[in-house]
C-alpha positions in Angstrom: 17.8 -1.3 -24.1 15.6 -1.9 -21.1 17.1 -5.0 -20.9 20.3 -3.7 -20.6 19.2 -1.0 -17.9 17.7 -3.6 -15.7 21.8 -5.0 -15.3 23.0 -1.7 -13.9 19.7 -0.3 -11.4 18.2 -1.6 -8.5 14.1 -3.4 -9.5 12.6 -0.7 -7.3 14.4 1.9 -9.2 13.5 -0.1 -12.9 10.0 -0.3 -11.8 9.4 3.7 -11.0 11.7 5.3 -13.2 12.1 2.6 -16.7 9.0 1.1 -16.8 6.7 4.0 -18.1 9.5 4.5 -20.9 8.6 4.5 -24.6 10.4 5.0 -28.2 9.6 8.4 -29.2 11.5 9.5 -33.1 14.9 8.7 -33.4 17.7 9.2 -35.7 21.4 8.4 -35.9 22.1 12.0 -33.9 19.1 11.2 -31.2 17.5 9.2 -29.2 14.1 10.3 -28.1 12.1 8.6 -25.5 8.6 9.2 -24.2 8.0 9.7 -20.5 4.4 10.3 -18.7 5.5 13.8 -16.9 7.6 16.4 -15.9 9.0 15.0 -13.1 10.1 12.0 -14.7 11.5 13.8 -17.2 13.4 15.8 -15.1 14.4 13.0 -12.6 15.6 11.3 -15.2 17.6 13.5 -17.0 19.4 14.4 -13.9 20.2 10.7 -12.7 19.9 8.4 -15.2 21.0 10.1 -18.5 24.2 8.0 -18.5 22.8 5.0 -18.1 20.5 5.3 -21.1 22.7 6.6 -23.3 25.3 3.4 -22.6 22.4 1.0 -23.1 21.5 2.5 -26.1 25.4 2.2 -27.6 25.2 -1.2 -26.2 22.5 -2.2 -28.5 23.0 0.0 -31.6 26.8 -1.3 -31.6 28.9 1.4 -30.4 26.7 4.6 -31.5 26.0 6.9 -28.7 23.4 10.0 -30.2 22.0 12.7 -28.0 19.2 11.9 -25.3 16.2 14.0 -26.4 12.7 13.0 -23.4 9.6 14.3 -24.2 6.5 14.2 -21.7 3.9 12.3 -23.4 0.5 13.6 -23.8 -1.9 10.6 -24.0 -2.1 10.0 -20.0 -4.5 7.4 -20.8 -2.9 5.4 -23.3 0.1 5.2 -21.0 -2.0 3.6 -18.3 -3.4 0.8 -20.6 -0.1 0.0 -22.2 1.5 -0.2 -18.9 -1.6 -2.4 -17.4 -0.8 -4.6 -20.2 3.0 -4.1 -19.6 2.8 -5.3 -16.2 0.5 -8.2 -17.2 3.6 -9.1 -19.5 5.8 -8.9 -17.4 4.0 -10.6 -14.8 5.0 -13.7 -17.2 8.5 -13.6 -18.2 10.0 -10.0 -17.1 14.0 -10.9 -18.2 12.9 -12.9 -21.2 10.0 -10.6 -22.7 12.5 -7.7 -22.2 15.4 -9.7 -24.0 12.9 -10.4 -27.0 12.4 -7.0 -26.9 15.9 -6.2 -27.3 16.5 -8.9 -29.8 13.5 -7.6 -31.8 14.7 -3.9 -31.8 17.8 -5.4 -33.3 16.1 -7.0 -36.1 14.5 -4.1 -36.6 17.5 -1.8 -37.3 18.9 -4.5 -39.4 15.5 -4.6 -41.6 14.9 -7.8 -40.5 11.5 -9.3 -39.3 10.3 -9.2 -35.6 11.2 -12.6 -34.0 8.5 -14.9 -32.8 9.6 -14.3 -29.6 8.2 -10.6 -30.6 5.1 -11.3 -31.9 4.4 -13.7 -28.7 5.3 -10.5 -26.1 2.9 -8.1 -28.3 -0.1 -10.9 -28.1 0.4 -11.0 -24.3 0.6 -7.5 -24.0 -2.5 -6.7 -25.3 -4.2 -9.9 -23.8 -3.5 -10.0 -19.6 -4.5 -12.6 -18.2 -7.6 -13.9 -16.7 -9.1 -11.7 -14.4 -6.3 -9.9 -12.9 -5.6 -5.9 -12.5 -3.0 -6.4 -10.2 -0.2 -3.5 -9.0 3.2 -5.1 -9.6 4.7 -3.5 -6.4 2.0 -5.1 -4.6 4.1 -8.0 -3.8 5.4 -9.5 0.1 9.0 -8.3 -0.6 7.8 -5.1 -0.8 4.9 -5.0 2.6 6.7 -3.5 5.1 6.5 -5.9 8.1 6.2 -5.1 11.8 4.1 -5.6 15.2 0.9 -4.1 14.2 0.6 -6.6 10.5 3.1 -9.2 11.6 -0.2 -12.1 12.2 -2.1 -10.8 8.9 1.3 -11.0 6.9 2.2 -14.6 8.0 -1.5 -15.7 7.7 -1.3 -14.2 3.9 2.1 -15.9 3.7 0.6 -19.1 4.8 -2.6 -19.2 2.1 0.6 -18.7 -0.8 3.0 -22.2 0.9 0.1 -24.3 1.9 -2.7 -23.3 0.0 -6.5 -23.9 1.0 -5.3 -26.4 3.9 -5.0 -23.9 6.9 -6.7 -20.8 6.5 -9.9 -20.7 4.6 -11.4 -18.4 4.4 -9.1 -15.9 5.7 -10.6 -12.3 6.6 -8.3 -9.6 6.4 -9.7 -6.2 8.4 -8.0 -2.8 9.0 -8.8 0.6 8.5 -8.0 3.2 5.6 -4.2 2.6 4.1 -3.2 -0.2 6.5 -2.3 -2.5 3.6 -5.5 -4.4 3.0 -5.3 -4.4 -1.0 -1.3 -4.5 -1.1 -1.8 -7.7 1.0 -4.5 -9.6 -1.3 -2.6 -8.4 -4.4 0.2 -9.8 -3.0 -1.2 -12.8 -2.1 -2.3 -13.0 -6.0 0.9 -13.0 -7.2 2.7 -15.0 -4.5 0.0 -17.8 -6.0 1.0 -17.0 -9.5 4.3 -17.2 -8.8 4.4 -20.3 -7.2 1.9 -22.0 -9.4 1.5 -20.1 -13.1 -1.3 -22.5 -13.8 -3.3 -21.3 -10.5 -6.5 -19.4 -11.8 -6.1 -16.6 -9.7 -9.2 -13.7 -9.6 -8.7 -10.5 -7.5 -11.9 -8.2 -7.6 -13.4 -5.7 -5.9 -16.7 -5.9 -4.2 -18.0 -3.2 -6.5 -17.0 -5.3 -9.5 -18.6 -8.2 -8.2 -22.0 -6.3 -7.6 -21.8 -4.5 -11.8 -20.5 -7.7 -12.8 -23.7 -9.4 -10.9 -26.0 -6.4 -12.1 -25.0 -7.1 -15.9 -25.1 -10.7 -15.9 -29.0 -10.4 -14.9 -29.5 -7.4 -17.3 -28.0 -9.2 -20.4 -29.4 -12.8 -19.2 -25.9 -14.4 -18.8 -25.8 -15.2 -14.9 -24.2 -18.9 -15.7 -21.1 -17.5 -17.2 -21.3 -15.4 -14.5 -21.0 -18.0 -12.0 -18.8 -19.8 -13.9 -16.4 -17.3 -13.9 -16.3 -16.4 -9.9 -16.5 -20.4 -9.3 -14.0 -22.0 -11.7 -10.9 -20.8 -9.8 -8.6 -22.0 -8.0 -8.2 -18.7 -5.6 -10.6 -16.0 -5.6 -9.6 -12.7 -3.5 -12.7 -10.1 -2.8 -11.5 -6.6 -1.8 -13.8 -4.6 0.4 -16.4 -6.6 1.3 -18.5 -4.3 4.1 -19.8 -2.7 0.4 -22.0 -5.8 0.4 -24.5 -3.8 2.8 -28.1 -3.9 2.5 -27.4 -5.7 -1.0 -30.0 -8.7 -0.4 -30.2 -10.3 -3.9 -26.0 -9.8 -4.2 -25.1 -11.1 -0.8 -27.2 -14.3 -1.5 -25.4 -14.8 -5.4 -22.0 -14.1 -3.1 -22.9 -16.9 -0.4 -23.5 -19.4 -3.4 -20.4 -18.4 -4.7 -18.6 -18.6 -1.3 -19.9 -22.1 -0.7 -19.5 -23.6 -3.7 -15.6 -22.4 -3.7 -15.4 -23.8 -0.2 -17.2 -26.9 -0.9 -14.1 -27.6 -3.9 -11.4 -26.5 -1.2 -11.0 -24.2 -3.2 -8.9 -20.9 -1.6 -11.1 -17.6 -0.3 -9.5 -14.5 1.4 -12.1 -11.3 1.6 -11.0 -8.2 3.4 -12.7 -5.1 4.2 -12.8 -2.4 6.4 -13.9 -4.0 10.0 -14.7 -7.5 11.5 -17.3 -9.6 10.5 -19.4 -9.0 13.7 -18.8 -5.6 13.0 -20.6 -5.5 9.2 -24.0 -3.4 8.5 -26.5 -4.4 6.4 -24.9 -8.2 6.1 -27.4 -10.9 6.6 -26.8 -12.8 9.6 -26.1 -16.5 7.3 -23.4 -14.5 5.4 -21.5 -12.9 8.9 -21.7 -16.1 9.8 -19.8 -17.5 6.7 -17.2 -14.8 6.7 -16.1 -14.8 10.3 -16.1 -19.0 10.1 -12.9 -19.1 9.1 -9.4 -17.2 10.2 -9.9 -13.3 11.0 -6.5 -11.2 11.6 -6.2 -7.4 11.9 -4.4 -5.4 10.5 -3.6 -2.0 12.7 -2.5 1.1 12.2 1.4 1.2 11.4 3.2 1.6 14.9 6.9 3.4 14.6 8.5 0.2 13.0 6.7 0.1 10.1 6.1 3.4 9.3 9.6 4.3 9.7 10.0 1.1 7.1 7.8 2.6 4.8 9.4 6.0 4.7 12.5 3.9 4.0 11.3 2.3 1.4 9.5 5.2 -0.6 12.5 6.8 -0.3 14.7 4.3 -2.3 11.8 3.6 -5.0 12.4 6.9 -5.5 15.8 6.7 -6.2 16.6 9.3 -3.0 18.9 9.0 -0.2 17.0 10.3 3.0 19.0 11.1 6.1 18.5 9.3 9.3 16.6 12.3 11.6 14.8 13.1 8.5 13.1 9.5 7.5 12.5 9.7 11.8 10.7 13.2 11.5 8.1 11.8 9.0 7.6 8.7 10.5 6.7 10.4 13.2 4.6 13.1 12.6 2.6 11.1 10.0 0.7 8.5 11.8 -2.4 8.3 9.8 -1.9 5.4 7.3 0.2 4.1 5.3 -1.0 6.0 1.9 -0.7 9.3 3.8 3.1 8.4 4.9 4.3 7.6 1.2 2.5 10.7 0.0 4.7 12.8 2.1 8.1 11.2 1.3 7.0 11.7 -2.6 6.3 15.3 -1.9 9.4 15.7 0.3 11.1 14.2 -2.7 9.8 16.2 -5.6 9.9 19.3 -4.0 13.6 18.9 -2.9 14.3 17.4 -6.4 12.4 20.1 -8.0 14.0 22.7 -6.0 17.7 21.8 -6.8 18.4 21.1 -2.9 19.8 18.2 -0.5 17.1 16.6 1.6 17.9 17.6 5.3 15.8 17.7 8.5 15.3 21.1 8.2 14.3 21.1 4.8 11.8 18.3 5.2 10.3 20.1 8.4 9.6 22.9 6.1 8.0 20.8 4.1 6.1 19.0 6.0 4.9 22.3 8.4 1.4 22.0 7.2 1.0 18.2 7.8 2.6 18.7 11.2 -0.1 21.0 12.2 -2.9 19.9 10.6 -2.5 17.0 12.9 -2.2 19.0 16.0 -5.5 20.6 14.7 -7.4 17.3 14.0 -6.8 15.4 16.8 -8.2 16.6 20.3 -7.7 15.3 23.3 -11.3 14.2 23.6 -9.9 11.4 20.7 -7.1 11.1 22.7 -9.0 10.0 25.9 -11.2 7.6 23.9 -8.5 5.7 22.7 -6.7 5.1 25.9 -10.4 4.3 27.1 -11.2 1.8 24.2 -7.4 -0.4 25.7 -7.6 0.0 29.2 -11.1 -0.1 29.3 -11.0 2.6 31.8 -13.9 5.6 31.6 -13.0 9.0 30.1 -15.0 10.4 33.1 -13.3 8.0 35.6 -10.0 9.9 34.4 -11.4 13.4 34.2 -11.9 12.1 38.1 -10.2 12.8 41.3 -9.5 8.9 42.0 -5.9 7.9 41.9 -6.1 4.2 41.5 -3.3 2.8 40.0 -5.8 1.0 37.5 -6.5 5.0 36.4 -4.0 6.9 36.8 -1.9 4.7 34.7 -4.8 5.6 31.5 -5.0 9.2 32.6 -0.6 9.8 32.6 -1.3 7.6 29.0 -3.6 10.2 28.0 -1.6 13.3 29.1 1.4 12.1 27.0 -0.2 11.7 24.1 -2.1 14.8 24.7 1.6 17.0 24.7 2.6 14.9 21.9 -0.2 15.2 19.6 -1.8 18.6 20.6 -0.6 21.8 20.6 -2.7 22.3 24.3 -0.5 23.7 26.7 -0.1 21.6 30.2 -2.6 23.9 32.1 -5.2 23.3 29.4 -3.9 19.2 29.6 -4.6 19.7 33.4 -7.7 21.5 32.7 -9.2 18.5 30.7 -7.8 15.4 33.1 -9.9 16.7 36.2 -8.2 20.3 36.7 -4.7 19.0 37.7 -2.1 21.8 37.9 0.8 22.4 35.9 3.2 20.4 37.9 1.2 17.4 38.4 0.9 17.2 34.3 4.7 17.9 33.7 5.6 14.8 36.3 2.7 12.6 34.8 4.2 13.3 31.2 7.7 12.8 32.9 6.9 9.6 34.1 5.0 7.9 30.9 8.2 9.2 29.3 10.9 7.7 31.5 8.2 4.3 30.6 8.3 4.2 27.1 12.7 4.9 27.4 13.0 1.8 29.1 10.2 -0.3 28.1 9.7 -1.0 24.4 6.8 -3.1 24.9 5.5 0.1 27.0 6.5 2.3 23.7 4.9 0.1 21.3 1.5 0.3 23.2 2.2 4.2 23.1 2.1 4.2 19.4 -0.5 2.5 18.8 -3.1 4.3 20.8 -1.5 7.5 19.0 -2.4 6.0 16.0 -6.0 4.7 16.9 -6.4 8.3 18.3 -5.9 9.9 14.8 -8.2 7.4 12.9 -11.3 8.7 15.5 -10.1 12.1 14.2 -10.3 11.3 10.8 -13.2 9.0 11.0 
C-alpha cells in the first residue's frame, strides 16, 4: 500500500504524513490504520482519505472497505519502530516498500512472507552501525542562502572529494542555524555515495558516557576501536568538551589517529575554536587546524525558504504576504521559524479555515510582540557596534562623522523595526536627537536598503545577531 502511495504524493508529503502509518485490525468492510496523534489523524482524513483507500483496492484486487484511523497509544513504541523504519529505508526505500507490498500479498493469500520480507524485518530491527540519523536531514532539504552558502559548499565538498580538501572541517553557528541538519546530512550524502563508508554521527555527550562506561566496565579498546575504525566520524557539539581533561585527551588520540589514516573529521559546536572554554590549548589547536566556516543566523533568503519549505512538508499551501509576515517577524533561528509555520498550520487546519495574512497575524500576535519585548535597543546598538566597530557611546555622541553616523541611522532603523520605542524615545537613546532627525535617519537607511541589496542583506543580519544577544 505504501508503496503504492509513494506513486501518487510528493517525498516531503510521504515522509510527514505515510511514514508513521501502521496496520491496525482489518476486515473485508474496513481498513484500520494506526497513526501517532490527533492531528494526523485528522490531517489525514481530510486530505488523503482517497488516496489510501485507492492503494488499498490496488493491492487487495479491486476491494475498497471503509477507512477506519485510530491514534495510537504507545508514543514510544512508534519512535523505535520508526528509528528502525528510517534505518530501513535508509537502505533500499522503493524496494523494502515493494517487499512490503509483495509480502502483504502473500499474506492475504495464506502464503509465506517472501525472503525479501524476512530480510526488511532483520534490518528493521538491526540499523546500522552507529547511526541515529533524521531522514530529512539531508542537502536537498537545507535551505541555502548568503548567511550558510560557505558552510554548505564546504559540507558539500567533504561528500564529492572526501578527506582530500577539508579535514578537519569545523562547522560553528549559534542555536537552530543548521549545525546538526548539516553533519546529518553530510552522513548520509557519504552513505549515499559510498554504502560501504563506515559512517558514525555522535554527539559530544555520547562520546563522554560512551568514554565513561568503557573505563567503568574495563573495555576502553573496543572503545577506541569503535571511534577509530571509520571511515568518517561526525562529532556534534563539541564546546561540551569543557573542563573534561581525561575526555579531551581520549578525544585528541582519537582525532589524531583518524587524521593520521586520512581518515574524514567534521566537529561542530556552538562558537569558534579560539572561542572554546575549558579546551586545552593542544586540542584548540587541533580543531581550528583545519577549515572553519560559519554558519549565521538565517538572513531574509533563507528564512523565507524555510517557511516555504515547512509549509509544503506539511502538505499546506501558504500565500505569498503570509510566508513574508513570518519570515519576517521570526528572526531567531531556524527551529523557532518552522515551529511557527507548524502552529500556523495546525491551528488553521484545526480551525476549519484558509490560511490568509490576517489569520496568520493573529496567530502569530504573541511571537510578534514577544520580540518587540525581548530585544532592546541597547542589543540593537551592540550589534551594529560588533560590524562597524564603531562605539555605542561614540553614537549616543554628538559627532556626525560619516564613519558614525552611518552605525547610528543603522541603529535607529532597526530600533523602529524591532522595538515598539517611539522615535522620541529612539532619539532619546542615540544622543537626544529630536523627532525629525530620527524620522529622516530611518528615511534614509530605508531608501538604502530599497536600492541596495547588498545594503539590505547587511540590515538583516545585524537584526538577526541583535535578537541572539537578546536571547543569549
Amino acid at each position: 500500500m505504501l508503496a503504492n502511495i509513494r506513486a501518487h504524493v510528493s517525498e516531503q508529503q510521504f515522509d510527514t504524513w505515510f511514514r508513521a502509518l501502521r496496520p491496525g485490525r482489518s476486515s473485508d468492510d474496513v481498513y484500520e490504520l494506526m497513526v501517532p496523534n490527533t492531528f494526523t489523524r485528522e490531517w489525514i482524513r481530510t486530505k488523503f482519505s482517497d488516496v489510501i483507500l485507492g492503494a488499498v483496492e490496488q493491492v487487495t484486487g479491486g476491494r475498497r472497505p471503509a477507512l477506519r484511523l485510530v491514534v495510537r497509544e504507545d508514543a514510544q513504541a512508534t519512535d523505535n519502530a520508526l528509528a528502525a523504519d528510517n534505518e530501513m529505508l535508509h537502505e533500499a526505500p522503493h524496494a523494502a516498500l515493494d517487499d512490503a507490498a509483495a509480502a502483504n500479498k502473500a499474506a492475504a493469500a495464506g502464503a509465506r512472507p517472501a525472503t525479501g520480507q524476512a530480510q526488511w524485518e532483520t534490518q528493521a530491527t538491526q540499523p546500522r552501525f552507529g547511526l541515529a540519523l533524521n531522514r530529512d536531514n539531508r542537502f536537498r532539504n537545507f535551505v541555502t542562502g548568503p548567511s550558510n552558502r560557505v558552510a554548505v559548499a564546504a559540507a558539500q565538498s567533504v561528500v564529492e572529494r572526501g578527506a582530500r580538501l577539508y579535514n578537519p572541517l569545523f562547522i560553528h553557528g549559534g542555536v537552530g542555524t543548521g549545525k546538526t541538519h548539516l553533519l546529518q546530512a553530510i552522513a548520509h550524502g557519504c552513505l549515499d555515495r559510498n554504502p560501504a563508508h563506515r559512517v558514525l554521527w555522535v554527539t559530544t555527550e555520547q562520546f563522554i558516557n560512551q568514554f565513561i562506561g568503557a573505563l567503568e566496565k574495563g573495555t576502553i579498546e573496543a572503545f577506541r576501536a569503535r571511534f577509530r575504525d571509520v571511515d568518517v566520524l561526525l562529532v556534534d557539539d563539541v564546546q561540551f568538551f569543557k573542563n573534561k581533561e581525561r575526555t579531551q585527551d581520549e578525544f585528541m588520540h582519537t582525532f589524531n589517529a583518524l587524521l593520521n589514516a586520512g581518515r574524514q573529521i567534521v566537529l561542530c559546536s556552538d562558537r569558534e575554536p579560539s572561542g572554546l572554554e575549558g579546551i586545552n590549548e593542544r586540542l584548540r589547536s587541533r580543531l581550528a587546524g583545519g577549515f572553519v566556516c560559519t554558519l549565521e543566523a538565517p538572513d531574509f533568503e533563507v528564512r523565507l525558504g524555510l517557511v516555504k519549505s515547512k509549509a509544503e512538508r506539511l502538505g499546506a499551501e501558504l500565500p505569498a504576504d503570509a510566508a513574508t509576515f513570518i519570515a519576517e517577524n521570526v528572526r531567531t533561528n531556524a527551529r523557532e521559524l518552522e515551529g511557527a509555520v507548524t502552529r500556523v498550520v495546525g491551528q488553521a487546519f484545526l480551525g476549519g479555515k484558509a490560511i490568509d495574512l490576517a489569520g496568520v497575524r493573529e496567530i502569530l500576535r504573541d511571537v510578534v510582540v514577544d520580540r518587540r519585548r525581548r530585544v532592546s535597543m541597547e542589543h540593537i546598538a551592540r550589534s551594529v557596534e560588533e560590524h562597524y566597530g564603531v562605539r555605542v557611546a561614540d553614537m549616543q555622541g554628538r559627532r556626525r562623522t560619516q564613519a558614525i553616523a552611518l552605525p547610528r541611522q543603522v541603529g535607529m532603523l532597526l530600533s523602529r523595526k524591532l522595538t515598539g520605542h517611539s522615535l522620541e524615545e529612539i532619539g532619546t537613546f542615540f544622543g537626544g536627537r529630536d523627532h525629525s532627525t530620527v524620522s529622516y535617519s530611518i528615511e534614509k537607511s530605508e531608501e538604502s536598503a530599497g536600492t541596495d541589496p547588498q545594503f539590505k542583506e547587511l540590515m538583516e543580519r545585524l537584526a538577526a545577531r541583535a535578537l541572539t544577544i537578546a536571547a543569549s
